[in-house]
C-alpha positions in Angstrom: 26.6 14.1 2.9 26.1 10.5 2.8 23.6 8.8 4.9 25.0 5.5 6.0 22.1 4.4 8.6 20.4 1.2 7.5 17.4 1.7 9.4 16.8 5.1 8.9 16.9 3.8 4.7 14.5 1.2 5.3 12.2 2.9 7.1 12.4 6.0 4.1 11.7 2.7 1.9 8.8 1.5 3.5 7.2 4.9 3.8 8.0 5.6 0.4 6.5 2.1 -1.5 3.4 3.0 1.0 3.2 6.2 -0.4 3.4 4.9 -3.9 0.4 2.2 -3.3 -1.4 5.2 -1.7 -1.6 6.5 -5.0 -3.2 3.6 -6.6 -5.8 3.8 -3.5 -4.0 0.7 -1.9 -3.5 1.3 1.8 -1.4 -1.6 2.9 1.7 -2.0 5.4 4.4 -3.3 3.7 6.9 -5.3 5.6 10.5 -4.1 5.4 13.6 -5.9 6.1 17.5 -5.9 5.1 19.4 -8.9 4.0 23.2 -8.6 5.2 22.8 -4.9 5.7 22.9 -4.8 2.1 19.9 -5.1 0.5 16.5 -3.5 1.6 13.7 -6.0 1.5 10.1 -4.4 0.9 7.0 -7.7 0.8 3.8 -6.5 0.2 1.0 -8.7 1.2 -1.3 -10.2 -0.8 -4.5 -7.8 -2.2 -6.6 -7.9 -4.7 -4.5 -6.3 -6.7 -1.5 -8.8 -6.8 -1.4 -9.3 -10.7 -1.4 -5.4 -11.3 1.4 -4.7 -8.8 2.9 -7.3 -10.4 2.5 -7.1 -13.6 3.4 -8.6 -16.8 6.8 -10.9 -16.4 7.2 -8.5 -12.6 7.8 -5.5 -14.3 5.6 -3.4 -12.6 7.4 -5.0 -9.5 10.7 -4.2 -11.0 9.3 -0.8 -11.8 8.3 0.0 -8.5 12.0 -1.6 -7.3 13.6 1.0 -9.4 11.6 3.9 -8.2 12.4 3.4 -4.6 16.0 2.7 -4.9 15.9 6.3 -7.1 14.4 7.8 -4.2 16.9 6.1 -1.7 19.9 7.5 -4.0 18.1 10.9 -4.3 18.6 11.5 -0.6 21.8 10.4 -0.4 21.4 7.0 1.9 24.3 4.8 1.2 22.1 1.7 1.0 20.0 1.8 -2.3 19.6 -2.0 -3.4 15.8 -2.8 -2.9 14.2 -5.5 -3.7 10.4 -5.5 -3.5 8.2 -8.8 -4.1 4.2 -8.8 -4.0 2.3 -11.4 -2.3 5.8 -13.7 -2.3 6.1 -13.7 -5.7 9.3 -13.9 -6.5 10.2 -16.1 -4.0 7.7 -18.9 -5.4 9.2 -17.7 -8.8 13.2 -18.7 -7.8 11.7 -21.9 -5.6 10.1 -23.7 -9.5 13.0 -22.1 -11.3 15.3 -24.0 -8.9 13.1 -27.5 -9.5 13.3 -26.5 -13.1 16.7 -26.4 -12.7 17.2 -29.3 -10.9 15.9 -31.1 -14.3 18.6 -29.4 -16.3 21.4 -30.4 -13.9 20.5 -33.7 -14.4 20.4 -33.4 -18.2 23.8 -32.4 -17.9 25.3 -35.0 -15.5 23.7 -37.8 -17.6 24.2 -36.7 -21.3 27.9 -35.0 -20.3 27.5 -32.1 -22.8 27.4 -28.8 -22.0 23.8 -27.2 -22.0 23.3 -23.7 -22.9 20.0 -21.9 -21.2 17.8 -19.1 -22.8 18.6 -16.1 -21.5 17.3 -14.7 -18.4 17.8 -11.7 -15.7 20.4 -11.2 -13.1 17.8 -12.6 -10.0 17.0 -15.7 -11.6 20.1 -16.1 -13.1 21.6 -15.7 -9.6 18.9 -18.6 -8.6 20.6 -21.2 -11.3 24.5 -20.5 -10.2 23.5 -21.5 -6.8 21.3 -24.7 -7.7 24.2 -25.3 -10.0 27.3 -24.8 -7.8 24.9 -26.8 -4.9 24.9 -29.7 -7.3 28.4 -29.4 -8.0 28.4 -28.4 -11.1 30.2 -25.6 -13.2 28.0 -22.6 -14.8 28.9 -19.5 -16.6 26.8 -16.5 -17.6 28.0 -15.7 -21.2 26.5 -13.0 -23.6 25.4 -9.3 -23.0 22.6 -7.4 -22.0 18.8 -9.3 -22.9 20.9 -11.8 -24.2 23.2 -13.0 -20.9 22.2 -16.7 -20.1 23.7 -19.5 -18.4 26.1 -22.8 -19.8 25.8 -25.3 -16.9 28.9 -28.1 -17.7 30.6 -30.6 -15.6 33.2 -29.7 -13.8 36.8 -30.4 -14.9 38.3 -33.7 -12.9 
């Protein structure tokens, strides 16, 4: 039996990242949201132990993303997309990747020619179509698995 009540999966979220930090002797309220009813939003504030919930690149963050959207699935709630950022990391991570994207944009509307990013995951990737289709201009995500990165071109007149 499904369980298709949002707020009853966030609040199972919450609870369940709180219990996580528990374990690292972290008692800390984490604020929980939903975007669109789709995806649950978990922000823990800032501690003093930001970089190791965070960890190398965010994968202890992506870790701890995956864990709770296990759980979610686990019990059958029909909203399992989490996304959970410490200390507003990853939203000060997509606002420089969208400056740094900016830069690109321009390299591309000046020179004309196709530039071809490294590759990067879905979320930022997600961060550069946007900037991109903002600026008007066309990008594809080309290539598979660690290798899947952008093109940004012009668009066709």
């Amino acid at each position: 039996m499904e369980n298709n009540d949002i707020e009853a999966a966030i609040q199972y979220a919450k609870k369940y990242l709180e219990d996580l930090l528990s374990f690292f002797g972290l008692n800390t309220d984490v604020y929980a949201t939903t975007e669109d009813n789709e995806v649950i939003e978990l922000n823990i504030p800032s501690t003093h132990m930001n970089g190791f919930l965070i960890g190398l690149h965010g994968d202890t963050m992506r870790s701890m993303q995956f864990l709770v959207s296990s759980a979610l699935k686990n019990q059958n709630f029909a909203f399992s997309r989490v996304n959970v950022d410490v200390a507003d990391y990853k939203k000060q991570h997509a606002e420089r990747l969208a400056e740094t994207a900016e830069e690109w944009i321009k390299r591309v509307k000046d020179g004309g020619e196709p530039y071809e990013l490294k590759p990067m995951n879905a979320a930022d990737r997600r961060t550069v179509h946007r900037v991109a289709s903002d600026a008007g201009l066309v990008s594809e995500s080309v290539g598979e698995g660690r290798d899947r990165h952008i093109v940004l071109k012009l668009a066709e007149e």
